[in-house]
C-alpha positions as CSV (number, residue, x, y, z in Angstrom):
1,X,4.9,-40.5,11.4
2,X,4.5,-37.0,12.9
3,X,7.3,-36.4,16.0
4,X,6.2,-36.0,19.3
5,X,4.0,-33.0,19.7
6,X,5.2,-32.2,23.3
7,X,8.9,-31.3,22.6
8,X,9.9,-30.7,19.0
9,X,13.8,-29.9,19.7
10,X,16.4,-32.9,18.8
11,X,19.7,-32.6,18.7
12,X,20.4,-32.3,15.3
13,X,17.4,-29.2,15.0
14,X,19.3,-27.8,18.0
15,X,22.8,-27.7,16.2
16,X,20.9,-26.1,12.9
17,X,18.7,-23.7,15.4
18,X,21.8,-22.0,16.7
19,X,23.7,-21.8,13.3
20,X,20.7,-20.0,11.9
21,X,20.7,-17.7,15.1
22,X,24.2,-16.9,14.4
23,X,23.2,-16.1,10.9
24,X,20.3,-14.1,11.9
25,X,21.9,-12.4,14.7
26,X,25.1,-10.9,12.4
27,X,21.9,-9.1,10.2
28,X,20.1,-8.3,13.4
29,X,23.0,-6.5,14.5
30,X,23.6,-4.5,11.3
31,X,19.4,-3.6,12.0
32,X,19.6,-2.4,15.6
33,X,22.4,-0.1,14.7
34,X,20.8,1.5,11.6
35,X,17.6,1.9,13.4
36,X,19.5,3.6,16.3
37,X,21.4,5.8,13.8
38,X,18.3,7.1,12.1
39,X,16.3,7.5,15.2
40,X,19.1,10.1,16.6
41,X,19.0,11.8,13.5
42,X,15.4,12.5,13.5
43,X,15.6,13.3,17.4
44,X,17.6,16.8,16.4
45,X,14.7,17.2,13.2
46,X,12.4,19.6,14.3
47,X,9.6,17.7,12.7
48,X,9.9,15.3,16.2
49,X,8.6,18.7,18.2
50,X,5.9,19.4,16.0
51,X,2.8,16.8,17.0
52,X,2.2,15.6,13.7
53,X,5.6,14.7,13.6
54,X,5.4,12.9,16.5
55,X,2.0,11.1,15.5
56,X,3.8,9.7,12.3
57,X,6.5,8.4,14.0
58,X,4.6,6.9,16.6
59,X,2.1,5.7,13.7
60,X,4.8,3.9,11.9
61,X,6.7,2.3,15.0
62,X,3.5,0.6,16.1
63,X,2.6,-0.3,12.6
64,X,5.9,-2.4,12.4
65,X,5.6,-3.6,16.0
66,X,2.0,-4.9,14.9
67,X,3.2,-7.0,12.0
68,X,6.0,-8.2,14.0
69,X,3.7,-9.4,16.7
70,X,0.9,-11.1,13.8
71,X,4.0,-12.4,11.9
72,X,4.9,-14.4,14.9
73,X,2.1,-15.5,15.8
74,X,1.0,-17.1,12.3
75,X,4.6,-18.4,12.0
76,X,4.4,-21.0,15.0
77,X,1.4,-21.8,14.0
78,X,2.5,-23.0,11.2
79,X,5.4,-24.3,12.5
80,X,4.0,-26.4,15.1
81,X,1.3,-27.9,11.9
82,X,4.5,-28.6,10.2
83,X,5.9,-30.8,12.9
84,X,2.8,-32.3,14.4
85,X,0.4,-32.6,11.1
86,X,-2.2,-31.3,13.9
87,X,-5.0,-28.6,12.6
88,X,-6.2,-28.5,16.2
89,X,-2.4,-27.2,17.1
90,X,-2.4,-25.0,14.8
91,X,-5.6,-23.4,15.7
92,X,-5.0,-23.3,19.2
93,X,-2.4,-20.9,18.9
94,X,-4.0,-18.6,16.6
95,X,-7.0,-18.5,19.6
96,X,-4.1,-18.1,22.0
97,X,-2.9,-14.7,19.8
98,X,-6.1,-13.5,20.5
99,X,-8.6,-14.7,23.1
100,X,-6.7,-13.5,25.9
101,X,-6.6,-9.7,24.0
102,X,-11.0,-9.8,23.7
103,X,-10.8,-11.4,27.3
104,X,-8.8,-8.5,29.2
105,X,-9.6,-5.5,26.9
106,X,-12.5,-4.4,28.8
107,X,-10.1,-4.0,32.2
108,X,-7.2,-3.0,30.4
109,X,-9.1,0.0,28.5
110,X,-10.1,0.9,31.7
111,X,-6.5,0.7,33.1
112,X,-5.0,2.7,30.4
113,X,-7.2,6.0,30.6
114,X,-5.9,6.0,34.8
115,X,-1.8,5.4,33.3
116,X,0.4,7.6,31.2
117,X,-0.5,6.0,27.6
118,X,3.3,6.5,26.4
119,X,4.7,4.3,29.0
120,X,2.0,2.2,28.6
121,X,2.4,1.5,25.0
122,X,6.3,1.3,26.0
123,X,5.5,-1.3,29.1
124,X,3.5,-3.3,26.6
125,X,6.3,-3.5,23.7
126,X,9.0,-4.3,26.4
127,X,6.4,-7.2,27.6
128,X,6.0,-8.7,23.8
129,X,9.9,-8.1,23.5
130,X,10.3,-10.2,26.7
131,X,8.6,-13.1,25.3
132,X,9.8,-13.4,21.7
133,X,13.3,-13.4,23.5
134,X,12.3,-16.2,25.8
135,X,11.3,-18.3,22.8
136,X,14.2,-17.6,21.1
137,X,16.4,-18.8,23.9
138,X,14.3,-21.7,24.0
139,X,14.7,-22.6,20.4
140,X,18.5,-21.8,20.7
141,X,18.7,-24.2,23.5
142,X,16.4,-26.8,22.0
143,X,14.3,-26.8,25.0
144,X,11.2,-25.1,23.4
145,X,7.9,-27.2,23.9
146,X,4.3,-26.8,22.7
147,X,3.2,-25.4,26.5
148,X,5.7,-22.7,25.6
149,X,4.3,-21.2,22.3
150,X,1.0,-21.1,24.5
151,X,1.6,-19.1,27.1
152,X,4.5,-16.7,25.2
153,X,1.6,-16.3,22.7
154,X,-1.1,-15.7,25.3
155,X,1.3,-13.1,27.1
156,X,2.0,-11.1,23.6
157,X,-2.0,-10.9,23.4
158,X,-2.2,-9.6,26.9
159,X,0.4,-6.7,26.1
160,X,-1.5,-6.1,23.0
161,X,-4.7,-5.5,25.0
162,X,-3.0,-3.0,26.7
163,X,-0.8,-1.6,23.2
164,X,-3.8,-0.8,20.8
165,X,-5.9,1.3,23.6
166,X,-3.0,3.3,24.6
167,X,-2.2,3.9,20.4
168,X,-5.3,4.7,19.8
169,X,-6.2,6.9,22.7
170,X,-3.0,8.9,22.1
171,X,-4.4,9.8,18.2
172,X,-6.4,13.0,20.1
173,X,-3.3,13.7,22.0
174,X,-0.9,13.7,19.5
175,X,-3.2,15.3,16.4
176,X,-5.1,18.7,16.3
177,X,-8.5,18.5,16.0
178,X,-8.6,19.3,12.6
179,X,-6.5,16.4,11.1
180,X,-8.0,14.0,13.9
181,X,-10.4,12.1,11.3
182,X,-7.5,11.6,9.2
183,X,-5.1,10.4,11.9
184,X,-8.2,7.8,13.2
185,X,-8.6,6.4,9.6
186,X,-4.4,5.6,9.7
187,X,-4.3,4.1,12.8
188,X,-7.3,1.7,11.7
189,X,-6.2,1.5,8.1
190,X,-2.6,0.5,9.9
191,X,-4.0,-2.4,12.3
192,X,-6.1,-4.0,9.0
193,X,-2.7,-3.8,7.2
194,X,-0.6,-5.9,9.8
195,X,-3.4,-8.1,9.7
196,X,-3.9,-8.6,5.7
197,X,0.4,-8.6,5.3
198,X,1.6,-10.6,8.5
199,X,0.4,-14.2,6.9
200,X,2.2,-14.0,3.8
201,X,5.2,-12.3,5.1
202,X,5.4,-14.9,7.7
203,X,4.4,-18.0,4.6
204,X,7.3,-16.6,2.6
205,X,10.4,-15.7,5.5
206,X,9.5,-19.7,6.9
207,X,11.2,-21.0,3.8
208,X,14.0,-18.4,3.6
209,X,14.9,-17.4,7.3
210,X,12.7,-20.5,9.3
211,X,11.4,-19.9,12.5
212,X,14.6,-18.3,13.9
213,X,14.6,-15.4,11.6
214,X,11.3,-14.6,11.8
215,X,11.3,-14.6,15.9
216,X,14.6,-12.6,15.4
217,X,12.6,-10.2,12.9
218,X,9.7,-9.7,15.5
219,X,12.6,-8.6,18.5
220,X,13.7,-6.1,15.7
221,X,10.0,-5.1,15.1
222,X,9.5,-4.1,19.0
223,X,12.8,-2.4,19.8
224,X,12.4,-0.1,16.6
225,X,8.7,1.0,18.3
226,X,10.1,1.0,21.5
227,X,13.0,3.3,20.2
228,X,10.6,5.3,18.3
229,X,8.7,6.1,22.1
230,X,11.8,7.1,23.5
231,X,12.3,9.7,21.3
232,X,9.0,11.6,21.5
233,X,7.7,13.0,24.1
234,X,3.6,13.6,24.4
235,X,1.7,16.1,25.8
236,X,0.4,16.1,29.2
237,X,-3.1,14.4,29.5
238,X,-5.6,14.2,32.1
239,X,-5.9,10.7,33.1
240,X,-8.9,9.5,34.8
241,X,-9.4,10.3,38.7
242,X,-9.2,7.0,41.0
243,X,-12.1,7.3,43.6
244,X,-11.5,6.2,47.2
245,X,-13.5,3.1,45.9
246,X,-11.0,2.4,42.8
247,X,-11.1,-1.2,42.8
248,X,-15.7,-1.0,42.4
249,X,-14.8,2.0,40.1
250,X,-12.4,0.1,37.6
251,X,-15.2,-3.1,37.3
252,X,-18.2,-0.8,36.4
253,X,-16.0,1.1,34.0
254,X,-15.4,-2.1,32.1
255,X,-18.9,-3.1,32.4
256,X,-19.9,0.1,30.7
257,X,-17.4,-0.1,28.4
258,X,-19.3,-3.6,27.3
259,X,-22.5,-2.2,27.4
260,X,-21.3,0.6,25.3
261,X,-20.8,-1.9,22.6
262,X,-23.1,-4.2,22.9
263,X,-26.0,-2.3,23.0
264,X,-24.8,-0.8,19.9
265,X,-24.8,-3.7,17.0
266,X,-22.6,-1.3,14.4
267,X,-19.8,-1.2,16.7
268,X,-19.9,-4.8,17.9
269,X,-19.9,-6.3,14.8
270,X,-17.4,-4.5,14.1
């Protein structure tokens, strides 16, 4: 007999919940300091003022906050199947991780080129941070239900709709001309990466570190890319100009943006 699927925290799961958090938290702290240790050594390299410099660190913060994010998000769905038996359950918060991203892209693209793309990709990691916490200190407490993982899911796919345009629209800022190809083909070879790794990573920590670890391991995962982001600086960029008529003006720019793709079959299969 599967437990009830609407609250999955008892008493005795809350008293192992915050005993692993203990655990996890005496490691997490040993992380946070080493990632703050090297990032204000590489703040006084003068490979962090050179723009390919700046590109790789970028590169590699969002490529850990990436399979952070994906590693979550596979590990309560599993999770929940574990505790419910339910395939529906499970699949429902793999749609959550990303329906809401495919729903809002067309707006937030839009949004992005009128913002400064650096504190927008720092905005959005803050936002995903906000929500692993949220669940964690749910899970502590034993409080954490079903309706929960949904919306803290759907919330990391909203930021994430706003993350990957801002990372990828900063490639030309960051990059000369010249090495831009190269720079494209990392980011994309970067986001397939997180994708291909962040279901067996999050299979294998589930039976070493359970579901406290690897929420714990996803907070690391956005404050080292949030870190890496306060520590560069990007050029000046023109953003786009807001007519008097900004709200009409934002709408047809997502509608072309979806017309853009559509009416090209390459690029929307892809």
């Amino acid at each position: 007999m599967y437990p009830n699927s609407s609250s999955f925290c008892t008493p005795c799961n809350r008293v192992r919940s915050i005993g692993a958090f203990s655990s996890c938290f005496n490691h997490l702290e040993a992380t946070v300091g080493l990632v703050l240790a090297i990032m204000r050594s590489l703040k006084n390299l003068r490979i962090i003022k050179d723009e390919i410099g700046v590109f790789l660190i970028v590169w590699f913060g969002q490529l850990i906050s990436l399979i952070g994010s994906s590693l979550t998000s596979f590990a309560l769905g599993v999770w929940v199947y574990q505790r419910t038996g339910s395939v529906t359950q499970f699949s429902l918060i793999l749609l959550s991780a990303m329906l809401p991203s495919i729903l809002i892209s067309p707006v937030a693209g839009a949004l992005v080129d009128r913002w400064n793309r650096r504190w927008c990709m720092i905005l959005s990691d803050s936002g995903a941070g906000i929500t692993t916490v949220a669940m964690a200190l749910l899970l502590a407490t034993g409080n954490l239900e079903i309706w929960h993982i949904y919306l803290a899911v759907s919330l990391s796919s909203v930021c994430k709709a706003f993350q990957l345009p801002a990372y990828t629209a900063s490639t030309s800022l960051l990059v000369p001309k010249e090495h831009l190809p190269r720079a494209s083909g990392m980011v994309q070879s970067g986001e397939a990466c997180a994708q291909l790794i962040s279901p067996l990573l999050a299979g294998f920590l589930l039976g070493i570190v359970q579901l406290e670890g690897v929420i714990l391991i996803d907070f690391a995962t956005f404050l080292f890319a949030l870190t890496t982001l306060l520590f560069v600086r990007f050029p000046d960029a023109k953003t786009a100009a807001v007519p008097v008529d900004g709200k009409a003006s934002l709408w047809r720019e997502a509608v072309e943006g979806c017309t853009y793709i559509f009416v090209r079959p390459g690029l929307f299969s892809y």
